[in-house]
C-alpha positions in Angstrom: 22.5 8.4 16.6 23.5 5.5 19.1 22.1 2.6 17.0 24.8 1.1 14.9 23.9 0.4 11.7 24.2 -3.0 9.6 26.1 -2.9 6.1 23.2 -2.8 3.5 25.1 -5.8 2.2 23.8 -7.8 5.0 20.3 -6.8 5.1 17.8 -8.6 3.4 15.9 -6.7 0.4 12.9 -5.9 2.5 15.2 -4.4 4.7 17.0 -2.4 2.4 14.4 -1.4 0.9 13.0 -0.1 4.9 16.1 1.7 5.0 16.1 3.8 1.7 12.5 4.3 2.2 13.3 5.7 6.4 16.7 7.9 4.7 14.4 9.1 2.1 11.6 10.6 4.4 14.6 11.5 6.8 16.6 14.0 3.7 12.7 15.6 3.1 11.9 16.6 6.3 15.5 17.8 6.5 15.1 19.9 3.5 11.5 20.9 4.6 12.7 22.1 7.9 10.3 19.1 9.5 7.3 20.6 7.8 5.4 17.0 7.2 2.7 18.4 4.4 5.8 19.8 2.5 8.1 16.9 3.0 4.6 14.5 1.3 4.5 16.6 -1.4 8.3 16.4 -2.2 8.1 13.1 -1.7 5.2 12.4 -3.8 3.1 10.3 -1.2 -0.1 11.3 0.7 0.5 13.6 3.9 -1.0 10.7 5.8 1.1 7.9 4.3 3.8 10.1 5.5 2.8 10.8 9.4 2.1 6.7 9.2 5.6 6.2 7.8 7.1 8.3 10.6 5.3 6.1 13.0 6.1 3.0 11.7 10.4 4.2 11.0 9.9 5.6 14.8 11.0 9.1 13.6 8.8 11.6 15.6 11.8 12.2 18.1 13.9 12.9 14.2 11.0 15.0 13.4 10.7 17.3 17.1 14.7 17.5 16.5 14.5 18.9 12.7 11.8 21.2 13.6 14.1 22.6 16.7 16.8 23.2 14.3 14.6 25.2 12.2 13.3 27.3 14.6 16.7 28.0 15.8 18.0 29.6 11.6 14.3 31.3 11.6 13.3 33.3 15.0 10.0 34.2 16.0 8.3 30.7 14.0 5.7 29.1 16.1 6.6 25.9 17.3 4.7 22.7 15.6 4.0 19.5 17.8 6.1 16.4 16.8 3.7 14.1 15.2 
């Protein structure tokens, strides 16, 4: 990740609150293996509000690379387009 990243004690709260919210959806699609209907549920948020939070945190590159790695631990899955 090339960005570099601001202490949270110099982001505002609405910021803060942007980045627990982009680390949270980040950890479930991790632990889903990029599988977006799973990640909602774990989450506990609509499977919309989700694919509109990726948008929004810019994440569908995160997503395509998650989904990669899982493929790679589980041969023979079909591949899924990034959202």
């Amino acid at each position: 990740m090339s960005e570099i990243s601001t202490p949270a004690t110099m982001l505002s709260p609405v910021a803060r609150v942007a980045e627990q919210e982009r680390a949270t959806i980040l950890a479930a699609l991790r632990q889903t293996g990029g599988d977006v209907a799973r990640a909602a549920r774990e989450i506990g948020m609509p499977r919309m509000t989700l694919i509109r939070r990726i948008k929004q945190h810019e994440l569908g590159d995160a997503v395509a690379k998650i989904r990669a790695g899982a493929e790679e631990h589980a041969p023979g899955a079909k591949a899924k387009p990034a959202v």
